[in-house]
N, C-alpha and C positions, 0 to 999 in steps of 0.2 A: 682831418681831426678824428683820433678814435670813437667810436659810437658811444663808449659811456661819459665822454664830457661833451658831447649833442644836446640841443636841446629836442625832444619828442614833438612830431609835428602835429599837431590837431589833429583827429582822426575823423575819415569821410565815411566810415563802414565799422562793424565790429567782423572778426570771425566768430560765425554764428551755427558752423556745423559742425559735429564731434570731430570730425576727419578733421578738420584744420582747427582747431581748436587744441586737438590731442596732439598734432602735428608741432603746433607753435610751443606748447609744455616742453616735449621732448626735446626740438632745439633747445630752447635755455638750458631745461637739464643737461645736454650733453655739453652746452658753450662754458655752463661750470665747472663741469668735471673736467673739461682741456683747460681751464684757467686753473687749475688745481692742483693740477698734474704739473704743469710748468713750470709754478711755484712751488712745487715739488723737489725740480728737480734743481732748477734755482740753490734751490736751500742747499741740496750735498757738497758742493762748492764755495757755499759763503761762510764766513764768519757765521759765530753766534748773534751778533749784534745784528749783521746785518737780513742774518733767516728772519730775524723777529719783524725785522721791515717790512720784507716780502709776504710774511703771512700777515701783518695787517694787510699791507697792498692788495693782497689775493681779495681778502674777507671783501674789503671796500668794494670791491670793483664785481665780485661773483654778488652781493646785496644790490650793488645796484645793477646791473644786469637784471637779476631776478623783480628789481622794484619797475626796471621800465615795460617787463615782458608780463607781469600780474598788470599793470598796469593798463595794459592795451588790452589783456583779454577781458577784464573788467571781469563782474557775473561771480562764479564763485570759487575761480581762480584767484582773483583780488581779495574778494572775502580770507582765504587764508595767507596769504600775505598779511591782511592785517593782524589777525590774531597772533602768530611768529612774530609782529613787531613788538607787541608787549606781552607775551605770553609764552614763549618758548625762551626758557631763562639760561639755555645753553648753549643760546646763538652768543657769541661776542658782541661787547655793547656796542660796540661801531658800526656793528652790522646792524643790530637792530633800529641802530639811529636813522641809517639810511632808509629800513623798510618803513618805518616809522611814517614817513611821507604819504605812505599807503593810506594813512587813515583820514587823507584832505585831501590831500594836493599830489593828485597824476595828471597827467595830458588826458585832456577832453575832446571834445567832438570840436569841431572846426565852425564857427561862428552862423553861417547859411543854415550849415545841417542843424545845429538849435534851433535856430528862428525857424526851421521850418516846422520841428514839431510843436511849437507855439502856433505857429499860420494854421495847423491842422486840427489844433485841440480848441481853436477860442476863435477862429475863422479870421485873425487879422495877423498881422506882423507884429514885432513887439513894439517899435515906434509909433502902434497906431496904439496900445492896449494901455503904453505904461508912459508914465511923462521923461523919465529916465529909464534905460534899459543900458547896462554896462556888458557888450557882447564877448566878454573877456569873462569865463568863469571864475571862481576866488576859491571854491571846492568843486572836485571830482571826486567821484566814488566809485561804487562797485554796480550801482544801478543807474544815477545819473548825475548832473552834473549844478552847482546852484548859481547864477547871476544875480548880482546886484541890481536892483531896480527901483522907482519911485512911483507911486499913484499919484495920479490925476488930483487928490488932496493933500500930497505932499510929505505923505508915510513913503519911510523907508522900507523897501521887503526885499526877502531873498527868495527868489524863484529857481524849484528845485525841475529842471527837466531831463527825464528821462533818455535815457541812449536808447535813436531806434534798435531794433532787432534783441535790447538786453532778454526780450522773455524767450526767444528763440536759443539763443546763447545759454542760457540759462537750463534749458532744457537739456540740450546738446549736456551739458556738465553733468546736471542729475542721470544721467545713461553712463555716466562713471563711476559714479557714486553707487548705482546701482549694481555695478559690478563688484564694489569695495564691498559693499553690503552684503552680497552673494558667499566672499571671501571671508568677510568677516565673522560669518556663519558656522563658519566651518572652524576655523580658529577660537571661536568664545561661543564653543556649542550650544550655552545657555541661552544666547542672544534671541531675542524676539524675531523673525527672519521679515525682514522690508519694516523693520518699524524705522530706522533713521533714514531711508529714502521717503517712507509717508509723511514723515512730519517735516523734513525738509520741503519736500513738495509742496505740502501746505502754507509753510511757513515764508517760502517763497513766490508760493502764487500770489499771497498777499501782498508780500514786498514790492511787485511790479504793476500792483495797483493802488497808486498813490491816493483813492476816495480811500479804501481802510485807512492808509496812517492817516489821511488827517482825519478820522474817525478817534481812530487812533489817541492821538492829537490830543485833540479836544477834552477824550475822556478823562488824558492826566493832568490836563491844564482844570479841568472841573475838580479832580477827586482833589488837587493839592491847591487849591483856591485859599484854604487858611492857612498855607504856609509862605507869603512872602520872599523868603530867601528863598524858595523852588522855582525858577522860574519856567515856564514852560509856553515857548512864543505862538500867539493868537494867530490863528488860520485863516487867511481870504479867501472867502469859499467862492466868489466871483471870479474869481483867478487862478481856481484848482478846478482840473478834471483829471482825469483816469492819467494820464503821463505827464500834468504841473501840478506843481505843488507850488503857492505859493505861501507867505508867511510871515510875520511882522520878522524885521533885521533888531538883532539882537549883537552891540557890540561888548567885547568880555577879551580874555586875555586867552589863548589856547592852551593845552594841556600841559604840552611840552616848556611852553615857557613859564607860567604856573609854578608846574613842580620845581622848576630849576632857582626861580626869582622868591618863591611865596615862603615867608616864615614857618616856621614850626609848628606855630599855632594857626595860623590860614590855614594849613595840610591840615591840621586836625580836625577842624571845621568844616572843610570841606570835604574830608573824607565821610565824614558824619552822616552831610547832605545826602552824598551821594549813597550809602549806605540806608538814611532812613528810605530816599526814595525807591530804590529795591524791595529793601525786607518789606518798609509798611506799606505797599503795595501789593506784594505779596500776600502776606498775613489778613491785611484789611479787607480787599478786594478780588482777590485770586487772581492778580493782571501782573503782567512783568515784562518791562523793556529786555526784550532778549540778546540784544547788543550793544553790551556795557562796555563799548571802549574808548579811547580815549579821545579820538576825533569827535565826539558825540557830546563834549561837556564844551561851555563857555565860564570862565572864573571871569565875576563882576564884583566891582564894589560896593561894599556893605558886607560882606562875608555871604554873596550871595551866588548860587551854581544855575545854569542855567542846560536844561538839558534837550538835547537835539536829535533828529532820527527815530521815525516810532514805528519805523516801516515794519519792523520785526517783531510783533507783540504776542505773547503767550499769554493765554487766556486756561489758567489751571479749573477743573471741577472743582466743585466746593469740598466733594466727600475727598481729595485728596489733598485739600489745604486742611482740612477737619484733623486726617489724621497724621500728618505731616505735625502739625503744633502737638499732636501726643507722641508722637517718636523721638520730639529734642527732648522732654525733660524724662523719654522715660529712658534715654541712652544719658543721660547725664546723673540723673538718680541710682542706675545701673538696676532699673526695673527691667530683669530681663526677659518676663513672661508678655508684657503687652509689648517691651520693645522686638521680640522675635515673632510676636504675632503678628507684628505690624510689618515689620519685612518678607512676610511670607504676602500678606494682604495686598501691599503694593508691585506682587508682582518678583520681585527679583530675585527666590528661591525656587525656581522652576522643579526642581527635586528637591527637595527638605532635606531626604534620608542621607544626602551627598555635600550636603551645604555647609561650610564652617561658618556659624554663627556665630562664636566666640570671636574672628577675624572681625566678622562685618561688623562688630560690636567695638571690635578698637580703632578702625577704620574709622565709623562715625565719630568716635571722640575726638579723633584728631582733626578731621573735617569741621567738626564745632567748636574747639579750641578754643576761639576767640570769644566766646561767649558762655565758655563753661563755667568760671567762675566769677563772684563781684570782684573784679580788678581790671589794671590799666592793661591793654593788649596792644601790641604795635604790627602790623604787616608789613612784613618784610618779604625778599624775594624768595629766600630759604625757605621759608613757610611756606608760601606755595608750590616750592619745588619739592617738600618734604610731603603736600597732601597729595602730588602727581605718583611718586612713589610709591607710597600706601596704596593709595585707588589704582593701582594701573602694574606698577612694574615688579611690588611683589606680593600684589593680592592671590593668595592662593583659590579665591574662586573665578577666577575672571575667567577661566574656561567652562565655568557653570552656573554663571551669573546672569541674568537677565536682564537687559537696560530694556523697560516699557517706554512706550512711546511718549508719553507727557513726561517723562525723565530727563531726556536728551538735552532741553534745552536750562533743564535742572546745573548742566554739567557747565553750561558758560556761565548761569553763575558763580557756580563755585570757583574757577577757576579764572573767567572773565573780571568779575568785579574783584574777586580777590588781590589780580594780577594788578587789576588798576589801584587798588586802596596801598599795595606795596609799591609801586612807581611813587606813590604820594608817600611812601612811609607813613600814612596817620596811625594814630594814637587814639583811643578811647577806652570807655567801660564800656564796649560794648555788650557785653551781658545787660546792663542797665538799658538799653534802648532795646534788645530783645524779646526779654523774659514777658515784659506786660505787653507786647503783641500777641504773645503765647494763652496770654489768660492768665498768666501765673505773674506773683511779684516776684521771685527772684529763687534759681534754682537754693539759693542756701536754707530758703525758709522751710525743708523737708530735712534740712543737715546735711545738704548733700556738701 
């Protein structure tokens, strides 16, 4: 049987050191580029009908290759697989369907190796701790894996355990990334030099200790306590140490079949959800779930969202959520005295005298589009491939531009929740749900 209609066997180890870690990337990449090439060469001989075959074939089968090999290296290898499944809009949609699987369901640890970081974290096996324990995981991710489980009172929980060696793994990757950083240097001169390896370090020491999320956890389950349709699942703190996470089981409909099944108006609703829980978190608190995608929502009934994963959390200063709410209306008003002071202030005009301000200036309005004016806005995928463009492929500062460190993870909003509110296609005013987070009723009440 060829390896990509296999099923992946459990795994008893990760590779956990750059040398085999960097090793296993490069097969894959090279086992795509010879699936590539074949289909290549395939095509000079076939029909037109039948080349179009072939290059689905190809796609199909180079995504899943690449879905099984993300998949086992787990760590943040995985992590970008996931992003490419809803976020890179020029992958073909079959491909993406396939990496799509990235953001739940890959092969996990092998049933023993679980139980034992259970045996190590809570001194007993899982048949002694839980009245039900389902040794079959239901999700796999990038840091660990969740089982199905019952208390001893007869609550349902999903118990999230960790892959040994992921913080090892994980480390081994940031000594890459640190080279990309070194490289990136040199390429976008302006760049701050180690600030996207420090705040990924950061951002990842936390992820590998499951007390912060459910810290984590807690704190969004508290701040959204008077919002009902948010739901955000209660914590067993008798059942969570540094590598378990336990949690109330929360059942709901997944992302993918959601968007595919849910009406027009559920999408818009839900997009909403997801949307207030971002911004007014943001806005309100200066806290922000940093990985907005789509494995991370549960759709329940009653038009309610339920949100998952808090490993990741960005925790903004005040004085840059302060002036963060004075750069949207003063880029929307086209106040261009506080809004260029304010881009100098946060950093990302590291030379003024060099700086096109008038770009950064139309940049941001296209970035805020959605909320520029009082009317209905839809997210689609164009629109976020048209703010990739702006921001990235024909900004004329990007070689003098500065990304500060509390920014970076600024970027998976934009791009992350964006990517996910266009899978939903919703629909709203969103200016109306904005503006008075801002402080302000509504950019038109200046004429803007």
């Amino acid at each position: 049987m060829p390896r990509d209609a296999q099923k992946p066997k459990p795994l008893r180890s990760l590779a956990t050191s750059a040398l085999s870690r960097g090793l296993r990337g490069s097969m894959a990449g090279a086992g795509a580029a010879a699936r590539l090439a074949g289909g290549a060469l395939q095509k000079l001989v076939s029909s037109s009908e039948t080349a179009q075959a072939i290059d689905a074939r190809t796609r199909a089968v180079l995504a899943s290759r690449l879905r099984d090999e993300l998949g086992e290296l787990k760590g943040l290898a995985m992590k970008a697989g996931q992003l490419a499944s809803y976020m890179d809009f020029a992958m073909p949609s079959g491909a993406r369907r396939i990496l799509a699987e990235l953001q739940d369901r890959t092969v996990g640890m092998a049933p023993d190796v679980a139980a034992q970081v259970v045996r190590e974290e809570l001194g007993a096996p899982p048949g002694e701790l839980f009245a039900e324990w389902d040794e079959s995981p239901f999700a796999a991710a990038s840091i660990g894996q969740v089982h199905r489980a019952r208390l001893a009172d007869g609550r349902e929980v999903a118990v999230k355990v960790q892959y040994p060696g992921i913080d090892r793994a994980i480390a081994s990757d940031l000594k890459s990334v640190g080279a990309l950083d070194a490289i990136g240097g040199l390429v976008f001169r302006g760049l701050e030099r180690g600030a996207v390896l420090r705040e990924l370090s950061d951002r990842l020491a936390e992820e590998c200790d499951y007390r912060h999320e459910a810290e984590s956890q807690r704190e969004f389950r508290r701040l959204f306590s008077d919002r009902p349709e948010i739901v955000v699942p209660a914590v067993v703190a008798e059942r969570s140490t540094r590598r378990l996470l336990t949690t109330e089981l929360v059942h709901g409909r997944r992302f993918q079949e959601f968007a595919r099944e849910a009406s027009q108006e559920e999408r818009n609703r839900a997009g909403e959800l997801i949307w207030d829980f971002a911004f007014g978190a943001i806005y309100r608190w200066g806290i922000f779930n940093a990985d907005p995608h789509p494995g991370n929502y549960l759709f329940l009934e009653g038009d309610r969202v339920c949100f998952l994963d808090f490993g990741c959390v960005k925790r903004f200063p005040d004085r840059l959520v302060a002036a963060w709410k004075r750069l949207i209306p003063a880029c929307v008003r086209g106040d261009r005295a506080t809004f260029d002071a304010l881009v100098g202030e946060f950093g990302f005009a590291p030379n003024p005298a060099s700086y096109d301000y008038d770009y950064h200036h139309r940049m941001t309005l296209c970035v805020y589009e959605p909320f520029r004016e009082d009317r209905t806005f839809r997210f689609t995928h164009e629109y976020v491939r048209k703010t990739w463009e702006v921001l990235v492929l024909e900004n004329p500062n990007k070689t003098r531009m500065n990304l500060p460190k509390d920014w970076l993870f600024v970027n998976r909003l934009q791009w992350g929740l964006y990517a996910v509110l266009a899978e939903l296609g919703a629909e709203s005013n969103w200016h109306r749900r904005l503006w008075p987070l801002l402080d302000h009723g509504s950019a038109s009440a200046t004429g803007s």
